[in-house]
C-alpha positions as CSV (number, residue, x, y, z in Angstrom):
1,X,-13.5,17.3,11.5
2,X,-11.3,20.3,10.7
3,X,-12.0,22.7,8.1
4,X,-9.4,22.9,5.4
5,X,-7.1,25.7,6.8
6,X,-3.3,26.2,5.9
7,X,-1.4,25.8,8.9
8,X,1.8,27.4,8.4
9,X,1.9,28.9,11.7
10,X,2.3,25.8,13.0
11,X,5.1,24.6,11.2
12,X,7.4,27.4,12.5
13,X,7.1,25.5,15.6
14,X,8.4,22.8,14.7
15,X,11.1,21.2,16.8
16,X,13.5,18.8,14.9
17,X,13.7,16.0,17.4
18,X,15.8,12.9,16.4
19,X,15.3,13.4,12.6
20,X,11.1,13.4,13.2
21,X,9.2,17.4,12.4
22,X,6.9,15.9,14.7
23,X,4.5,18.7,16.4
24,X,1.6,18.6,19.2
25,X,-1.3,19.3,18.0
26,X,-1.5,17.9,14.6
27,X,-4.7,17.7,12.9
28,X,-4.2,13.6,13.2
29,X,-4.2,13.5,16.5
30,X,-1.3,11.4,16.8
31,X,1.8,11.3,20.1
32,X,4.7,10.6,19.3
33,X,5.0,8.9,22.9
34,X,2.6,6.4,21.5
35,X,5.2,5.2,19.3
36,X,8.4,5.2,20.5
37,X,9.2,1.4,21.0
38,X,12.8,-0.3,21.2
39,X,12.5,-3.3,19.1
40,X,15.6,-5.0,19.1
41,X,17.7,-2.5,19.2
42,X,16.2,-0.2,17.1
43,X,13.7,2.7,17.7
44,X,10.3,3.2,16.6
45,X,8.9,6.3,16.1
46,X,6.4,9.1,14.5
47,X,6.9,11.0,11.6
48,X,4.3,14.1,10.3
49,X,4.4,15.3,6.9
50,X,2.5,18.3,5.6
51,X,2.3,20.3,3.1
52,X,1.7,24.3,2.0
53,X,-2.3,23.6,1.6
54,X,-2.6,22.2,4.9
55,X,-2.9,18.6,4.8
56,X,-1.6,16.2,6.3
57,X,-0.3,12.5,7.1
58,X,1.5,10.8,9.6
59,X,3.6,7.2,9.2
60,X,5.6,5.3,11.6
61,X,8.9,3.1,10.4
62,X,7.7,-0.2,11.9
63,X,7.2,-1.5,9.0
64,X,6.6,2.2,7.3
65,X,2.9,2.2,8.1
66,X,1.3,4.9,7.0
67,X,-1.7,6.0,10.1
68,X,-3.0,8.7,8.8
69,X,-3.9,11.1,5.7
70,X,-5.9,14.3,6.7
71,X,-7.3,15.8,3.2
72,X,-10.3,17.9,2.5
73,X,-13.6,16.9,0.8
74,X,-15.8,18.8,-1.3
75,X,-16.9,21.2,1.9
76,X,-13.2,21.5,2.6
77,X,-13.2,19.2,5.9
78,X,-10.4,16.9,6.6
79,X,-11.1,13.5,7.3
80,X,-8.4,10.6,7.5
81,X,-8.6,8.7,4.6
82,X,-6.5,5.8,5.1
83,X,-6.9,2.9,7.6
84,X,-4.4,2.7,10.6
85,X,-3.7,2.7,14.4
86,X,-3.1,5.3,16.8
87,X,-0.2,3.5,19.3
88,X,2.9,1.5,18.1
89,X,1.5,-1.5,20.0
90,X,-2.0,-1.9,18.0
91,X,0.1,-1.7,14.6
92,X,2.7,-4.6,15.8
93,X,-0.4,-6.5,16.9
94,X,-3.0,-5.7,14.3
95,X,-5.7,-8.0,13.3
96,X,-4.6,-7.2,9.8
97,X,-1.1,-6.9,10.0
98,X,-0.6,-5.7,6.5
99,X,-2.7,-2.6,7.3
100,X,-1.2,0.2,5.2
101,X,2.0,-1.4,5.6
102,X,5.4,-1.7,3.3
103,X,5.2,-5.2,1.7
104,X,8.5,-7.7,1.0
105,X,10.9,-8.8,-0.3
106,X,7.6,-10.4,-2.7
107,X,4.0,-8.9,-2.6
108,X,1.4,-11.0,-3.3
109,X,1.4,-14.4,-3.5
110,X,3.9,-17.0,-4.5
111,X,2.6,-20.9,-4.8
112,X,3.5,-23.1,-2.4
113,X,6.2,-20.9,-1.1
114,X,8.5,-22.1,-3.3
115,X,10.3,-20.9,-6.4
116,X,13.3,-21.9,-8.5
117,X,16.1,-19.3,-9.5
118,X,19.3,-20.6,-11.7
119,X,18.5,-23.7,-10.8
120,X,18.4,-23.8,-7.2
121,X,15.1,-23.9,-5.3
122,X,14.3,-21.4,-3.1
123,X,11.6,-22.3,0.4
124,X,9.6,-19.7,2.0
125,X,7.3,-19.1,5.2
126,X,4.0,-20.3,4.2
127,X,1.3,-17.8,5.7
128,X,-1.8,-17.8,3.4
129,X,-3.3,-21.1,2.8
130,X,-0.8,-23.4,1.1
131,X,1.1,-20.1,-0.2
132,X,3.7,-17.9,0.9
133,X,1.8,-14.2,1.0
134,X,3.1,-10.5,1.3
135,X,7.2,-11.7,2.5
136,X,5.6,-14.0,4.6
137,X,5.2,-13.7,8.7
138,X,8.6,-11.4,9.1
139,X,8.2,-9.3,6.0
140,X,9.1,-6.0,5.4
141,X,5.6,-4.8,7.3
142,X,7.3,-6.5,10.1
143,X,10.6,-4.4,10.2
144,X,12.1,-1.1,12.1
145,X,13.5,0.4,9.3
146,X,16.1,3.3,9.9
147,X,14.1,6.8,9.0
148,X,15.4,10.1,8.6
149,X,13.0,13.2,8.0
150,X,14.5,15.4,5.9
151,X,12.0,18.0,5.4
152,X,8.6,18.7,6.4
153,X,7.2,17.1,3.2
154,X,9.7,14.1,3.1
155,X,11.2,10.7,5.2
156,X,13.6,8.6,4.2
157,X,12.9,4.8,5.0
158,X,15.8,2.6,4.8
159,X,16.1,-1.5,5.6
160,X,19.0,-3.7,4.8
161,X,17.4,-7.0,4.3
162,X,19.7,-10.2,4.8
163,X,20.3,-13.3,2.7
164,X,18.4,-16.1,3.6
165,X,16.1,-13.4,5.5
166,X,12.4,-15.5,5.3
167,X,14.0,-17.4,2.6
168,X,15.0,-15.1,0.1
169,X,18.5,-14.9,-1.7
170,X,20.5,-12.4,-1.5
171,X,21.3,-9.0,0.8
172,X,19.1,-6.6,-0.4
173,X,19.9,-2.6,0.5
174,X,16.5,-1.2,0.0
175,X,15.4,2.6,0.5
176,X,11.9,4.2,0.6
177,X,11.2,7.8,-0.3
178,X,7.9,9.3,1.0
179,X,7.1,12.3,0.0
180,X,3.7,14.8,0.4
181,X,3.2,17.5,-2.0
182,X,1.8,20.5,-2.6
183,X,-0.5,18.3,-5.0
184,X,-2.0,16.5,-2.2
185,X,-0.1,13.6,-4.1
186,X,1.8,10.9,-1.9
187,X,4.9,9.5,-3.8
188,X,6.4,6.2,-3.2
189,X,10.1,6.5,-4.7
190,X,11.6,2.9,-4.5
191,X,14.9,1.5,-5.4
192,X,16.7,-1.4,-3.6
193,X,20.4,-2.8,-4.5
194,X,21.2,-6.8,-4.3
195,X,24.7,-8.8,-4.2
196,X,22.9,-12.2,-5.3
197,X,20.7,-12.3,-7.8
198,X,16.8,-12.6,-5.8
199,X,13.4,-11.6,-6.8
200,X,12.3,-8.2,-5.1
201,X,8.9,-6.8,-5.6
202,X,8.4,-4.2,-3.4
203,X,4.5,-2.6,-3.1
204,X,2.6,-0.4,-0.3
205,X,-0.6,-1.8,1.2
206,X,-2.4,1.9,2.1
207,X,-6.0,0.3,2.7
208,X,-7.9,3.5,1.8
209,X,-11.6,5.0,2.3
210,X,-12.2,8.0,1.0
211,X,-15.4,9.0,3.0
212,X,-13.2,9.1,6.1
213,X,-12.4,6.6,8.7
214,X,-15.8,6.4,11.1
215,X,-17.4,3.5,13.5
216,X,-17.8,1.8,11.8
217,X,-16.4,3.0,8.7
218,X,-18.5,3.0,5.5
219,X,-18.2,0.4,2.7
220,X,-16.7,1.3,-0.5
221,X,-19.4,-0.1,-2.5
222,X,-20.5,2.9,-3.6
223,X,-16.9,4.1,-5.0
224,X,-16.9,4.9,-8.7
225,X,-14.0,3.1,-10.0
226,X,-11.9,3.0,-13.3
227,X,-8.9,1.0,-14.0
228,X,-6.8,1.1,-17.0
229,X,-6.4,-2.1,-17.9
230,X,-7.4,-4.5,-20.8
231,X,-6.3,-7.6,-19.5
232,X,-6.0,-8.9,-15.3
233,X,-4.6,-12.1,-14.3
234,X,-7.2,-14.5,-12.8
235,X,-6.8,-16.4,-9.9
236,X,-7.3,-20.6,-8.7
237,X,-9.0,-21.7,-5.5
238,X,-6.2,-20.4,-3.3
239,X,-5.9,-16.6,-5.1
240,X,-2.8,-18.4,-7.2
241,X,-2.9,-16.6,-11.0
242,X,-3.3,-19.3,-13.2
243,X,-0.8,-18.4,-15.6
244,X,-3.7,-16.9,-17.8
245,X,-4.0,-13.2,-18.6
246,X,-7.3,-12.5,-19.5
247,X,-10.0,-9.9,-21.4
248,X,-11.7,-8.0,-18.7
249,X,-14.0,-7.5,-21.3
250,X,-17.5,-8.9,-20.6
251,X,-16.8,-9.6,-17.1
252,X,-17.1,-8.3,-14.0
253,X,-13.4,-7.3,-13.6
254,X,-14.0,-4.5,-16.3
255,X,-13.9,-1.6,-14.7
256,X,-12.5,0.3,-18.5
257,X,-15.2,2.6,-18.0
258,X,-16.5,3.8,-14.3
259,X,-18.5,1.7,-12.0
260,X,-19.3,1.5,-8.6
261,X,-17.4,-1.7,-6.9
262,X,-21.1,-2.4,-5.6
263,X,-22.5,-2.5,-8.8
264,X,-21.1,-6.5,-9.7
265,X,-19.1,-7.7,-6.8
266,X,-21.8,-10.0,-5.8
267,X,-22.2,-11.4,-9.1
268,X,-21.5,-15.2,-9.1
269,X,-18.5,-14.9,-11.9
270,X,-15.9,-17.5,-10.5
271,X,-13.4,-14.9,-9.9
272,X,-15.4,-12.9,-7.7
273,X,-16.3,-15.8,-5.9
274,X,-12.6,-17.0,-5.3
275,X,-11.9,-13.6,-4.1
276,X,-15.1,-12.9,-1.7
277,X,-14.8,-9.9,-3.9
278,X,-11.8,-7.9,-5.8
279,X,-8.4,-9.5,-5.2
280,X,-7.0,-9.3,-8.4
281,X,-3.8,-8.2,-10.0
282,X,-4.7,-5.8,-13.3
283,X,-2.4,-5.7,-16.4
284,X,-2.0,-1.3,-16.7
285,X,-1.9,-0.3,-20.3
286,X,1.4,0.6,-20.7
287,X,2.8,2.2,-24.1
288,X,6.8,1.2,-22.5
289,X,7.4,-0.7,-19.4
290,X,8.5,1.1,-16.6
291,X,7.1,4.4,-17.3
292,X,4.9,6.3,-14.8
293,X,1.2,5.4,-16.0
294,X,-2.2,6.2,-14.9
295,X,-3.4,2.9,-13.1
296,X,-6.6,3.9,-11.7
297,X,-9.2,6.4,-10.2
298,X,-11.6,6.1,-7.1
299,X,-14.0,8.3,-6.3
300,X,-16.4,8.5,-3.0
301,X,-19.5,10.6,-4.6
302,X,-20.9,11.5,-1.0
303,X,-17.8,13.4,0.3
304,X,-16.2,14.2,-3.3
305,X,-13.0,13.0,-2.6
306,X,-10.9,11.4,-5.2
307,X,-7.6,9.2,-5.7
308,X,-5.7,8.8,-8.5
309,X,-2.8,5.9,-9.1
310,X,-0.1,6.5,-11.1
311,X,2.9,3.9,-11.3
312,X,6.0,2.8,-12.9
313,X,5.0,-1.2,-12.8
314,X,3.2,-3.4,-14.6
315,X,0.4,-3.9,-12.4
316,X,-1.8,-3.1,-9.9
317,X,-3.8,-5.4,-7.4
318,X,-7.1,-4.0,-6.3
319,X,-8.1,-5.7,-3.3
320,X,-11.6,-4.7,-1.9
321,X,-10.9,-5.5,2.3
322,X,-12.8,-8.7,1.7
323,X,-11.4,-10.6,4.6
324,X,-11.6,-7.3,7.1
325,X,-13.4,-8.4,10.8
326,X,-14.7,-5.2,12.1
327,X,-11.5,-4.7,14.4
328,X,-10.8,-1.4,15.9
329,X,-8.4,0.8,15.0
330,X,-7.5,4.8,14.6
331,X,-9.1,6.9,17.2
332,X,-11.5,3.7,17.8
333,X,-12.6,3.8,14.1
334,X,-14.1,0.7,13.1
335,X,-13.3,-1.4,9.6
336,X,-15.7,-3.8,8.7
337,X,-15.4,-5.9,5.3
338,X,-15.7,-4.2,1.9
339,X,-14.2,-0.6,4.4
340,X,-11.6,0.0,2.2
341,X,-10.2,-0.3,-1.2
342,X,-6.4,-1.1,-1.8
343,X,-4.3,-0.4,-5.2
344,X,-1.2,-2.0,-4.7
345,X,1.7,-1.4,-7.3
346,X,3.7,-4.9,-8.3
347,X,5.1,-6.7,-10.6
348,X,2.2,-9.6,-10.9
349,X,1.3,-12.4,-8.5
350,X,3.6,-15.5,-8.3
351,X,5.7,-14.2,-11.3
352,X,8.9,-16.2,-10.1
353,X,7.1,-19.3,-11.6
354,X,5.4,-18.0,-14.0
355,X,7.9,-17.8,-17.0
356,X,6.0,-15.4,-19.2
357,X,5.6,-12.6,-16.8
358,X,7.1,-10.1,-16.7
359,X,10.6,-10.8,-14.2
360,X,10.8,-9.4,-11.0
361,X,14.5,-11.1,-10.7
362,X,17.2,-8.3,-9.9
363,X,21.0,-8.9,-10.6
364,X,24.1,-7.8,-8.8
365,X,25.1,-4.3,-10.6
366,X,20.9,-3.5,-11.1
367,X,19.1,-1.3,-9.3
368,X,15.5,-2.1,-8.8
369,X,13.4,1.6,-9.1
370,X,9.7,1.6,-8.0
371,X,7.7,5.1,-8.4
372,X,3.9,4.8,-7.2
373,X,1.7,8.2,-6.6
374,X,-1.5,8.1,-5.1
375,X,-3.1,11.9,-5.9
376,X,-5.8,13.3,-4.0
377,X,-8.2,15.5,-5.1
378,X,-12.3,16.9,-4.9
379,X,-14.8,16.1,-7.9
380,X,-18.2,18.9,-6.5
């Protein structure tokens, strides 16, 4: 643990090195060496960003994994909040390999792996039951993307991905923004470019626990949750959304108000059970589409940390680790089941055949814009 210090003195030593303010010493413990990899052709690498209050967090562009975020709880210690690995090899072959990853060119699910657009139908990878999942086997998690650091509290992710590339239609230019401010706030600044018209829906799958990674690390059952949303989308036997979009009124999936995620996930409401827990896609009350809206808010009561979701789409799947094994991963961190919460921005499950949703097709001329912000914070 590190006590929640500025560490300006450090930046002034930092050596700009191949477009990466990578520096020795940093409070995540993470080489560089460990993740410089040349994967066809293209270079993997480690990229720090901190801010003016000290913290912290540390991504790599295979696949623009974030591995670490160092920020304080209530006592001011810094703890990494968010589930990774610590060498480029153990993020390539994760037993999750959509840990805290970039997810494309469609998060979530889409039925069958199949989908119609103007008329033509469309196959993808099947990787999840009878279902194409996530961009399927050599999504966007899978990638080297070209990075350029342009600042200590900013890299620049870009990845041109091809037509036909795991089915999909279309070349589509896309860039990702990360940037770590003095708010403790992580924004994910989207926007992607196509010359066919394709279906893009672009999300980040940060796995996060707030009390700090540990072995193992501790279950998030005890996070106090709210999510602002009326209405989720509910799900068949293989996560597919029915088409419905339902009152979370009444039901488990209401989390309007705070609750813990302990307090009903074992209830036996068929949702729950479909899911082994939260996997669900929640309408966010929005007053105008595409505006930046609160989404949700976690907090871990023990250490006081908090995280707040803000987003410019229309929903946000909360997805409780469920399937998690136990494996090993930062600094030998452990992450069993139910370790860590995700709130993943998207447009909503299977939406490509699903005519009422709301469309995730983009159109030669368009430019697909994405803002997401996950803001940290203390609650004594």
């Amino acid at each position: 643990m590190h006590t929640f210090t500025s560490h300006k003195k450090i930046t002034t030593d930092i050596k700009i090195m191949n477009n990466t303010f990578y520096y020795e010493n940093n409070l995540c413990g993470l080489k560089r060496t460990d993740f410089q990899k040349n994967i066809g052709g293209k270079e993997t690498d480690l990229f720090i960003l901190t801010n003016d209050n000290g913290a912290e967090m540390a991504i790599t562009n295979y696949g623009g994994a974030i591995l670490a975020i160092m920020v304080p709880d209530k006592n001011g210690k810094l703890a990494n909040v968010v589930q990774g690995h610590d060498n480029i090899e153990s993020v390539i072959n994760s037993p999750e390999v959509f840990l805290s990853t970039l997810i494309g060119r469609y998060g979530n699910r889409i039925a069958k792996g199949k989908f119609q657009l103007d008329g033509k139908e469309y196959k993808l990878t099947i990787n999840n039951g009878p279902n194409s999942l996530h961009g399927g086997p050599t999504g966007y998690h899978a990638r080297v993307w070209d990075a350029q650091q342009t600042s200590k509290q900013s890299v620049t992710l870009h990845y041109l991905s091809e037509d036909g590339e795991e089915g999909f239609p279309g070349n589509l230019d896309i860039t990702v923004v990360y940037t770590f401010t003095n708010q403790n706030e992580l924004v994910l600044t989207y926007t992607a470019t196509t010359d066919k018209r394709t279906i893009v829906n672009l999300t980040h799958h940060a796995f996060f626990s707030l009390s700090g990674l540990a072995t193992p690390t501790a279950s998030v059952e005890n996070n106090i949750v709210t999510i602002n949303a009326d209405f989720y989308t509910p799900i068949d036997e293989v996560s597919i959304t029915t088409g419905e979009i339902l009152k979370v009124e009444g039901t488990p999936m209401d989390f309007r108000t705070p609750h813990t995620i302990g307090s009903r996930i074992n209830e036996p409401f068929q949702q729950l059970v479909y899911g082994a827990g939260y996997d669900h896609n929640y309408v966010i009350n929005k007053q105008e589409a595409g505006t930046l809206t609160f989404a949700a808010k976690c907090v871990e009561p023990i250490s006081g940390r908090t995280l707040e979701v803000y987003t410019t789409e229309p929903g946000v799947q909360v997805y409780t680790a469920n399937w998690h094994s136990g494996f090993a991963g930062w600094h030998g961190a452990t992450f069993p089941a139910r370790s860590a919460i995700c709130f993943e921005a998207q447009h909503f499950p299977d939406t490509p055949n699903k005519g009422h949703f709301p469309s995730a097709a983009l159109n030669p001329g368009e430019v697909y814009h994405q803002v997401t912000v996950y803001k940290f914070g203390i609650e004594q």
